[in-house]
Structures are given as C-alpha cells and as structure tokens.
C-alpha positions, 0 to 999 in steps of 0.5 A: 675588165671584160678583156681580162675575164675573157683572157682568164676564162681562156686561159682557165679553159686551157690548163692542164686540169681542165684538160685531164677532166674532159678527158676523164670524162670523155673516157668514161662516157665512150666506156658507158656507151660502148658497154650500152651499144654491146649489150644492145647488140648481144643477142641480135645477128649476125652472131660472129662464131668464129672471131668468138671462138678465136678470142676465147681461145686467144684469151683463155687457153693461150694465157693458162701457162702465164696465169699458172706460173705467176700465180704458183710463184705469188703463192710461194712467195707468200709462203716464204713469207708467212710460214716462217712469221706464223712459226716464230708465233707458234700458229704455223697450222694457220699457214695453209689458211693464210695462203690460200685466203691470200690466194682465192682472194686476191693473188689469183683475181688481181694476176689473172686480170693483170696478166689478161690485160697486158697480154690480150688486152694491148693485143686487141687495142692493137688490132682495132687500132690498126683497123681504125687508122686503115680505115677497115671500119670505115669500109665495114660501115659502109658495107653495113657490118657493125663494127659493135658485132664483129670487134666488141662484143666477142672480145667481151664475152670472151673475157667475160667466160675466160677470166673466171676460168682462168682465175681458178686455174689461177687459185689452184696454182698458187695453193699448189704453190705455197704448199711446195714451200710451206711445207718441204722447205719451211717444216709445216706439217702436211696435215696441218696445212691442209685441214686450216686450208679446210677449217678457214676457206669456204666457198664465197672465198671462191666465188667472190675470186670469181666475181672479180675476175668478171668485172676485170674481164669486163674492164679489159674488153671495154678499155681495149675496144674503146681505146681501140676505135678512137685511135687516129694518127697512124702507126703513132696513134697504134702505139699510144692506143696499146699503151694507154690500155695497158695503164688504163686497165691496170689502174682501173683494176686496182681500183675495182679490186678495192671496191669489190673486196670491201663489198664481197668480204668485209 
C-alpha cells in the first residue's frame, strides 16, 4: 500500500498541471522579486545614463511611426464601423464621441502596450538572454557591476516614461483616424463630430489611457528582464526566451487591461 501511494504521489508530482503551476509561480515570484531588487536599486549609483538614454530613445522615439499607424488605421476601422451603425439610427452626432471614447480608452493603451512588447520587449529579452548564455553577467558579477542596474532598471524607466508618451501620440492618431473616415467618406458632419468628441470626452478618459500604458510598461520591462536572466541552453534558449516574452506579455496585457478598465471606468 505504501508502494502504490508513493507511485501516485510520483506520478501525481509529475504531471503536466502540476508542472504549469510551479512554473506559474515560479514566474510570478521571479517578476516580484525582480520588481523588488529594481525598485531597491532606482536611486543608488551608478546611475547608467547612457544605456538609460538609449533605451528611451530605442523604446519612445524608434516605436512613434508603429504606434501612429496601427493606431490611425484602429480608428478608421471603428469609424467605418460605427458611423454608418449610428446613421442607420439616427445619432451619426454621436460618431465623434464613440471614436474616440474607443480610442483614448482602449485602442490607443492596449496598441502602444502591444506594439512596445512585440518590438522593444523580444528585443530586450533578446539581449539579456544572449548576455546570460555568454556568460557576460557572470563577468559583470564578477566585476562587482549589478546586473540590476546596468539591464533592469533603465529598461524599466524607459517604459515606464515612454509608454504614456506613446499612448497620446497613439490617442491622437487614431481621432485623426477616425475623423478621415467618419466624416469625408461616411457624410457625418465636421461640426458634429467634433462637439460630441467634446460633450462626451473628459480628461480622466485621457488619464486613465495614460494609467494604463504605465502598468503595460511595467509589465513589458519585467517580462523581458526576467525571462531574459533565466535563459540558459544557447542560441536555443535565446529563442524560447524572445518568444516566451512576447506571449507572456501580450497575455498578461489582456489581463490587466481588463482590470484596470473595470477600476478606472466603470
């Protein structure tokens, strides 16, 4: 009888639910951690200026022309949608309002996160991993360089700045967006789609994009540094580490995105 429990208890140890829960946890705990030792670390020297600066620059400046499009073309698309729904209803002077509620809301937030993580986030998974599988963090322990302070915590300032930035370029272009097609191409009044834009948007529709897009920056930061410094298994191990923040980052931004609207806005 002791035989048999042992054997289930084995077996029960190494089934695949058990396994994603370790894992699951696993995860979380490292992200917590992470989150801990960089916040730990903000304000003490050395302050890396320069890989700061670059990351700013590789995550704000280099991802406008990405953010701008996708989010102008989001905006048009909910315009070819809804003006001609509104019209067939007799509101078409509510088409400005539901663009961009739809816009500073969700489009522009949700894009800006999504776009950042598949562009910036892999690419930073990316180098970190190849710096662990080379062993370059080794050398910088051994050099007494944290490895906290040099990769983490620009990467995640640099979200942390950039995103919201980002989330208004994101906001404007797709109001810009659906104006090109709600009102040329489905008749709606200029005048009218700009005073419901007006009636209905207030400022914490803004700022509540812009809350958003900081805990989406947070998340794309952690996720590529963690899975980053936990890659091992060579050029292999860099590839599952870049495709592995992508997912986890996307998924985990659906997720928050839900929470935080029903927080902010309901």
């Amino acid at each position: 009888m002791a035989q048999v429990s042992g054997g289930n208890v084995e077996r029960w140890l190494q089934s695949p639910a058990l396994a994603w829960l370790f894992e699951t946890f696993t995860f979380v705990g490292e992200v917590v951690l992470l989150l801990g030792q960089a916040l730990g670390r903000i304000f003490r020297r050395p302050f890396e200026w320069k890989e700061l600066f670059g990351q700013m620059s590789f995550v704000g400046v280099s991802s406008v022309p990405i953010i701008a499009l996708t989010t102008l073309s989001s905006g048009a698309v909910i315009a070819l949608y809804s003006a001609d729904l509104l019209k067939s209803f007799g509101a078409s002077g509510l088409a400005g309002a539901t663009v961009a509620l739809s816009v500073t809301r969700e489009l522009a937030p949700v894009l800006a996160g999504i776009m950042v993580a598949a562009r910036c986030g892999s690419a930073m998974a990316a180098q970190i991993a190849t710096m662990a599988v080379t062993e370059q963090i080794d050398a910088m322990r051994s050099l007494r360089v944290s490895p906290i302070n040099y990769l983490v915590v620009p990467r995640l300032i640099a979200c942390v700045t950039m995103l919201p930035i980002l989330g208004v370029v994101g906001m404007y272009a797709g109001v810009f967006g659906g104006y090109l097609v709600a009102v040329p191409v489905s008749g709606i009044p200029q005048g009218a789609f700009v005073k419901s834009m007006q009636q209905y948007l207030v400022l914490s529709d803004i700022y509540g994009g812009m809350i958003k897009t900081l805990v989406f920056g947070v998340i794309v930061a952690l996720v590529a540094c963690q899975q980053g410094l936990r890659t091992s298994g060579g050029a292999v191990g860099v590839g599952h580490a870049t495709t592995r923040t992508v997912v986890l980052t996307m998924v985990l931004i659906y997720v928050a995105n839900y929470f935080l609207t029903a927080v902010l806005f309901k």
